[in-house]
N, C-alpha and C positions, 0 to 999 in steps of 0.2 A: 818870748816863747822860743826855745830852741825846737830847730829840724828835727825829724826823725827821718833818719836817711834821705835826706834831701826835701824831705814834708816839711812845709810848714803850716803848723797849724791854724793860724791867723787866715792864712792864704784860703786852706781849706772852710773855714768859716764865712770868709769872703765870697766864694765862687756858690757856698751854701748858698747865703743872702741874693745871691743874685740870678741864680733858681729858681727860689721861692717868689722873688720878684716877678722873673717871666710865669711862673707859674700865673700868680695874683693876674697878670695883663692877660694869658692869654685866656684864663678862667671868663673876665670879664668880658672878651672879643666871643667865647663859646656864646654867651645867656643870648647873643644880642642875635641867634642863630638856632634856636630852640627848636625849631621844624624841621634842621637839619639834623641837628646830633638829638635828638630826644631827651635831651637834660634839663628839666626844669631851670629858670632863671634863678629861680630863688635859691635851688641846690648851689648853681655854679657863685653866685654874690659870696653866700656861704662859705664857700670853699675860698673864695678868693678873701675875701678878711682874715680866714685861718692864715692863706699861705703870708697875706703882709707880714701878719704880727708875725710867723717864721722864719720871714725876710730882717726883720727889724730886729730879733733875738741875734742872729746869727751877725749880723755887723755889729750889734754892743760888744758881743763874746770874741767878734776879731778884734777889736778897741782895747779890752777891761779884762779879762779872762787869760791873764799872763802864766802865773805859773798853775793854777788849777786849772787850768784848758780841759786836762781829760774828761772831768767830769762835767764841763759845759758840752764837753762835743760826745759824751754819752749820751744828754738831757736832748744834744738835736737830732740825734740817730734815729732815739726814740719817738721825737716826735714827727719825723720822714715818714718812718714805719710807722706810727698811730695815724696820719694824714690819709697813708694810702689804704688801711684799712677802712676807717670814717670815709674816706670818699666812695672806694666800694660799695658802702652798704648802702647809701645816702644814694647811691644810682645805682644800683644793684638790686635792692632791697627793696628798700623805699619805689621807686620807679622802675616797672617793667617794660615802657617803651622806648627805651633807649635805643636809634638805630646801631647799622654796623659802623660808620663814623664815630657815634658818641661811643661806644664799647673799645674801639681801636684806641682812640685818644688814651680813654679812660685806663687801659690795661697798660700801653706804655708807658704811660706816665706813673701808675702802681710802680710798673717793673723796674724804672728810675730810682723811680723814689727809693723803693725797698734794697734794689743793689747798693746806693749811698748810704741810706740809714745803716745797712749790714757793713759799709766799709770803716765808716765815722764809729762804730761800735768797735772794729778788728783796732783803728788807729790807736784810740782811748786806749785798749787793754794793753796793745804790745808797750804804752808808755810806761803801764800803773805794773806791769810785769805780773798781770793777771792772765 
């Protein structure tokens, strides 16, 4: 994988996976605190399987994903931004007693998520000259 000005994409895959990692841990340390943040356990288990397998994509894609990179690191923009929609709604939706803790988390970690997904989407296109 060549740089793009000083990116590399591997790199960015890399730090993806290990995101999604903390994510998976810290989802699991929320369930075990359900009285505090108001998120069901079974949402955050949920959420935390998603983020592994998001974890485990993103370090294949740094491994194997050499010259078609772009279109792996559209497919994980994507799915940043599909995570943080499904989590919203799955505690938004789904569950109304979520306190101001579990809403705090929950909105930052959206806003995370959505900034990288939008940047991993900006990276992809300035390579494909879209």
């Amino acid at each position: 994988m060549k740089p793009i000005e000083g990116i590399q994409p591997a790199r960015i895959f890399l730090l993806d996976g290990a995101g999604a990692l903390l994510t998976c841990v810290l989802t699991i340390i929320l369930a075990q605190y359900e009285a505090v943040f108001g998120i069901p356990s079974l949402t955050l288990y949920r959420l935390s399987g998603i983020a592994l397998l998001m974890s485990v994509y993103s370090v294949l894609c740094s491994r194997f994903a050499k010259a078609k990179w772009p279109g792996w690191m559209r497919g994980i923009g994507s799915l940043n931004i599909a995570y943080a929609i499904l989590s919203f709604y799955w505690c938004f939706h789904v569950n109304a007693n979520i306190s101001f803790w579990g809403k705090a988390y929950l909105m930052s970690e959206m806003l995370i998520l959505i900034t990288i997904g939008l940047f991993e989407w900006h990276l992809s296109l300035r390579k494909t000259g879209l």
